[in-house]
C-alpha positions, -999 to +999 in steps of 0.1 A: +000+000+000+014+036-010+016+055+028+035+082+020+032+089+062+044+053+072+076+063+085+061+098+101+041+130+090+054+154+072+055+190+072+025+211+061+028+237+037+005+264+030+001+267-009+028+300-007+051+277+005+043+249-012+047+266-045+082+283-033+094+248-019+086+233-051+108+257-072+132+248-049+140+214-058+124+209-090+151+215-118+174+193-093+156+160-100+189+150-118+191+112-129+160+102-104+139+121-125+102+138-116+074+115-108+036+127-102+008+100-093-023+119-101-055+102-086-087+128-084-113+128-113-121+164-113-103+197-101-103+238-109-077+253-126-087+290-123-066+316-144-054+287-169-073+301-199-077+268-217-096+255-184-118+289-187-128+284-219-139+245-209-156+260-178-179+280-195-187+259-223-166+268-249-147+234-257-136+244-293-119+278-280-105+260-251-087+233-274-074+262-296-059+277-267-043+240-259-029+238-291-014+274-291+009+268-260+029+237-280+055+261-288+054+269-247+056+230-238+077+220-266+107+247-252+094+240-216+102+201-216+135+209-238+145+227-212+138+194-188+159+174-208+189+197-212+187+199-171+192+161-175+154+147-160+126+136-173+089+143-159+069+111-154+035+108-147+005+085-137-029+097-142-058+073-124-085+074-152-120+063-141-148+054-168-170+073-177-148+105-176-152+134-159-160+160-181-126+183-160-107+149-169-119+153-210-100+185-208-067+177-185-062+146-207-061+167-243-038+189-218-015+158-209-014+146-246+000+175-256+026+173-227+033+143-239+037+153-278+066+179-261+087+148-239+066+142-205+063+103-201+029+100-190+010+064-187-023+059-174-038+036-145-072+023-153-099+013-129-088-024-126-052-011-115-064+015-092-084-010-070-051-032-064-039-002-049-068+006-029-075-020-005-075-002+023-076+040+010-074+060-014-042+068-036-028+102-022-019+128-047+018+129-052+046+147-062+083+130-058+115+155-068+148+136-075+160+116-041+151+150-028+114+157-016+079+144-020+049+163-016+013+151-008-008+177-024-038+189-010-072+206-027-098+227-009-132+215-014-137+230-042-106+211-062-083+243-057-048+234-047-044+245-016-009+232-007+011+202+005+025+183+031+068+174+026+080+146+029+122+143+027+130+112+045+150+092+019+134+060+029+100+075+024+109+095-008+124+064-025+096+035-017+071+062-030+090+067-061+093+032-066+055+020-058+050+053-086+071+035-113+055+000-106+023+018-112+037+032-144+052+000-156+016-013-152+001+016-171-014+023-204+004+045-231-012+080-231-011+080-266-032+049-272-054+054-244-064+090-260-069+075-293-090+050-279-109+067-255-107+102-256-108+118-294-139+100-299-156+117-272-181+147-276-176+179-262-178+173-223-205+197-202-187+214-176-223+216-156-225+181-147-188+185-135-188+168-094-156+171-074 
């Protein structure tokens, strides 16, 4: 089971410091890389226009305004590489999607068009890891630092908790990459399961 407080709390971080913390460590993750396990259906993403534009209803402007930050990404994750890491990724996808999760997956195939490595865990492999809670959302730097991040409510982030024990930070990398190694191409997922999709309606949206 993933506990990223089995061998004691961490510290909590108001989103301020989370966000300066971060900065911190992030182009550091040398040879260990960057590994996110994203497990929530539905957050907000005020003040990113492309999630605006979904929010409101207006799914062909808020693709447009995916595609025009490629050039962004595409010098963003070059910049990754030339700092020697890469940014891996598992998104937990639940059937039907939510309509926030239509919109953050065209968001992580573009991510992954530009170099992130991003692989996604289906129901079947969520419920192995589940047995006794829920998968925390997480956020591993390097051999450095892990975060647990935390949402309001409302799906806002709203900061973290850090984690820098090395024994903690490396057994959650490493349950992270099993769940990769178990995971499902973006790319063929979204060609499977996400182009075909209509327009999702941001009203029936439940976090």
């Amino acid at each position: 089971m993933l506990d990223p407080q089995a061998d004691g709390p961490g510290r909590r971080l108001a989103l301020d410091e989370y966000a300066e913390d971060f900065g911190r460590y992030f182009w550091r993750c040398g040879a260990e890389g960057f590994w996110k396990l994203e497990r929530q259906q539905s957050f907000q993403e005020p003040g990113v226009e492309s999630w605006e534009a979904f929010h409101r209803g207006d799914w062909e402007k808020s693709l447009a305004l995916l595609e025009g930050q490629r050039g962004h990404y595409e010098e963003y994750f070059g910049r990754i590489a030339g700092s020697g890491f890469t940014v891996h990724r598992v998104r937990c996808v639940e059937e039907p999607l939510s309509p926030y999760l239509q919109w953050e997956l065209h968001l992580l195939h573009l991510k992954a068009q530009c170099g992130e490595d991003t692989r996604v865990l289906g129901r079947d492999g969520i419920r192995r890891h589940e047995e006794r809670r829920a998968l925390p959302e997480l956020v591993v730097l390097g051999p450095w630092v892990m975060y647990e991040v935390l949402y309001d409510d409302e799906g806002k982030l709203a900061g973290g908790i850090r984690f820098d024990d090395p024994h903690t930070v490396s057994e959650c990398r490493q349950a992270i990459q099993e769940m990769h190694r178990s995971g499902e191409p973006l790319a063929d997922f979204f060609t499977g399961h996400v182009a075909p999709l209509p327009p999702p309606n941001p009203a029936g949206e439940q976090i």
